[in-house]
N, C-alpha and C positions, 0 to 999 in steps of 0.2 A: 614186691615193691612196696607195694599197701603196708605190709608187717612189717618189713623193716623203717617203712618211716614213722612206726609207732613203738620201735624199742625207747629204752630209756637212752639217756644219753652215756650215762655209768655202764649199761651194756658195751658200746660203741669203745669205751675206754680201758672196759677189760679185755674189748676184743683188740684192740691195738695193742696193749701188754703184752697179749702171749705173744701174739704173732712176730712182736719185735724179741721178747727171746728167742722164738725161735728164729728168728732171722740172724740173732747175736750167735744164739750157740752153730749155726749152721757156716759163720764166718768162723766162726774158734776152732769147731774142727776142720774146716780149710785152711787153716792159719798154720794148726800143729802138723798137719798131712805136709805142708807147702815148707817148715821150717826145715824139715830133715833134710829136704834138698835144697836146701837154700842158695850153697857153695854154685850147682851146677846151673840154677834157677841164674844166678847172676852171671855166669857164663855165658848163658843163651842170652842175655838181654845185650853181653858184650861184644858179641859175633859181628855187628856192621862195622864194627872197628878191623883196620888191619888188623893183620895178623903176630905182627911183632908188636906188637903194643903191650906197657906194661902199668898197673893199676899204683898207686902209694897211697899212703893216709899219713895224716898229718895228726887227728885227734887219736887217742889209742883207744878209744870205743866206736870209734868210725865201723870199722868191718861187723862190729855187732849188729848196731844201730843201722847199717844199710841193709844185713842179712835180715835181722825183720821189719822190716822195710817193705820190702820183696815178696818174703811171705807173706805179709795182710795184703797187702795189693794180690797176689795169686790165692790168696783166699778167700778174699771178696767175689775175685772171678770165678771160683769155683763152686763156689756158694751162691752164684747168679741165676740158676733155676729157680735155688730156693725161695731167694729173693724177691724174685718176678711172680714166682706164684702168690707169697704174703701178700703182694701191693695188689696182683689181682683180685686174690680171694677175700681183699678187704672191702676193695671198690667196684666189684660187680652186682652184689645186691642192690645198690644204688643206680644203675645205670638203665636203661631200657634199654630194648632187644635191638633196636637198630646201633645204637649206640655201642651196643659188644660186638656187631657184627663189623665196627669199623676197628675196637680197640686190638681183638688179635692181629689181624694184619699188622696194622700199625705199630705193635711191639714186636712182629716176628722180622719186619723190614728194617725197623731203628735197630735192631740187635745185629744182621746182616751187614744194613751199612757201617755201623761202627766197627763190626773187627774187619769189615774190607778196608777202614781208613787205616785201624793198624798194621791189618799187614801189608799197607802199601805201602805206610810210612814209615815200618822194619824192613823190609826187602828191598822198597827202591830207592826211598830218600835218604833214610840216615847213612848207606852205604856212601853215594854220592855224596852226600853233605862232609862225612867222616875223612873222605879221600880227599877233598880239597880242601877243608880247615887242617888237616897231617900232613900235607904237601908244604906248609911255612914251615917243620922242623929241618935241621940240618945240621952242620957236624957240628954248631957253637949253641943250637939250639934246639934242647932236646924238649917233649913233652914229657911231662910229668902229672896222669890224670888223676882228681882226688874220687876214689871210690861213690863219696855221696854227694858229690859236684854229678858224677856221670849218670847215676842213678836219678839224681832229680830232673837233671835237664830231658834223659830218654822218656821217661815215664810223661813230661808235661808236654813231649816233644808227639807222643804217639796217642796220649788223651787229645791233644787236638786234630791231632788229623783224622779221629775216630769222630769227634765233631763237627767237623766242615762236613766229612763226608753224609751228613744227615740232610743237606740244603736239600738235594732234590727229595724227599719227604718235605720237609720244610715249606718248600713251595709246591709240592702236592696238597698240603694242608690246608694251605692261606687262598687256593682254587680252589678246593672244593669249598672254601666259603662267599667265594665267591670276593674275596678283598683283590684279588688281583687277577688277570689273564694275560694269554702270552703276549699280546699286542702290546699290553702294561711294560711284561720285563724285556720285550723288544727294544721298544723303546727307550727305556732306562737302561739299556745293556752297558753304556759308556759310564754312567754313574752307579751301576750296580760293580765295575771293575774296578772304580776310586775308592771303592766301599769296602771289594775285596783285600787290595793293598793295605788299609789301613786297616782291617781285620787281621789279616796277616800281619800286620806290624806287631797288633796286640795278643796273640796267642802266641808267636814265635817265643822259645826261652830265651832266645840270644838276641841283641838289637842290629845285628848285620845283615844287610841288604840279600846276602844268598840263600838266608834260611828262609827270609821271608819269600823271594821269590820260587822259592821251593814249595812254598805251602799254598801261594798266590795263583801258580801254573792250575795243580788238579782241580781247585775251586772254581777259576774262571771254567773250566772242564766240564765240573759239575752243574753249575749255572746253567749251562747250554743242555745239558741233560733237563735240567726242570723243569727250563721250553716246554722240550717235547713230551714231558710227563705229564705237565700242564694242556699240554695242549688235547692228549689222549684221554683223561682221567680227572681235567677239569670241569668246575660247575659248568654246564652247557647253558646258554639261554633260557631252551623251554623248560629248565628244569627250575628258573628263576621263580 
């Protein structure tokens, strides 16, 4: 700790250089690994859609520009160890021993809940959402989806449900600082649900009322998990 608060600062700046190549080159070969499947890569993201559904484009580099698209997004993900180790192995000489003994955790649970939020919100909501926004086609009115219309809204659709789903850390956090306790989000429970809505208003890609209550249902969900995460794992009095 001592020695590293006595490096130069130009140390500090080469050491962020390499790390961020390799952070870069570790996305570029997930990028080219991820491109060669790109085709089937976009297939899996198309699955919560029925199954007669049929994809068009309108620009004619649309299908390129969605397929890598795709790819950096599954490259980045793949490249996510890598990642997590650079940002560690930049900022743990900096930290004292209690302070690391909270950061693993707290990145092995933020990484848990985020793809729990995505694969909740590929397997249970976009299917349902997908089935009642296709249920208005009919024999005068067909769907016609545009490749990086569907792309953008899934992708912004499952980054936030991979964020909601982080409240209960969230509100593990803000107790253990002791900023709030369960008696706090008890009582705020009717204004922490106005808060929710309007949350969900503003991460939903779409502005209709179902998407939102889609995203609105698990959060209020989660809230009530925080309680009692809070309540087990929060700062206690004598520990004030």
């Amino acid at each position: 700790m001592q020695q590293d608060s006595k490096m130069p600062f130009t140390f500090h700046l080469a050491e962020l250089r390499n790390r961020l190549i390799i952070s870069l080159a570790a996305v570029g070969i997930g990028f080219g690994l991820s491109y060669n499947f790109s085709e089937d890569l976009f297939k899996i993201l198309s699955r919560p859609l029925p199954p007669d559904t049929h994809f068009s484009f309108i620009r004619l580099v649309e299908p390129f520009f969605t397929y890598l698209k795709i790819s950096l997004l599954t490259g980045i993900f793949l490249a996510s160890p890598v990642l997590i180790y650079q940002i560690w192995a930049f900022i743990a000489p900096g930290l004292h021993e209690s302070e690391k003994k909270w950061v693993l955790p707290i990145i092995f649970f933020s990484i848990v809940l985020f793809v729990g939020g995505v694969v909740f919100g590929y397997f249970v909501v976009l299917p349902v959402g997908f089935s009642y926004f296709m249920s208005f086609s009919s024999d005068t009115i067909k769907p016609m989806l545009s490749m990086d219309e569907y792309f953008s809204f899934v992708t912004k659709f499952l980054l936030a449900f991979g964020v909601v789903f982080e409240i209960p850390l969230f509100i593990l956090f803000l107790s253990r600082l002791g900023v709030i306790d369960t008696k706090m989000l008890s009582a705020y429970r009717k204004y922490a649900i106005l808060g929710i809505f309007v949350l969900a208003a503003i991460l939903t890609p779409t502005p209709d009322a179902f998407s939102q209550i889609l995203m609105a249902a698990p959060m209020m969900l989660l809230y009530e998990v925080g309680i009692i995460v809070a309540k087990l794992f929060g700062k206690k009095p004598a520990e004030g």
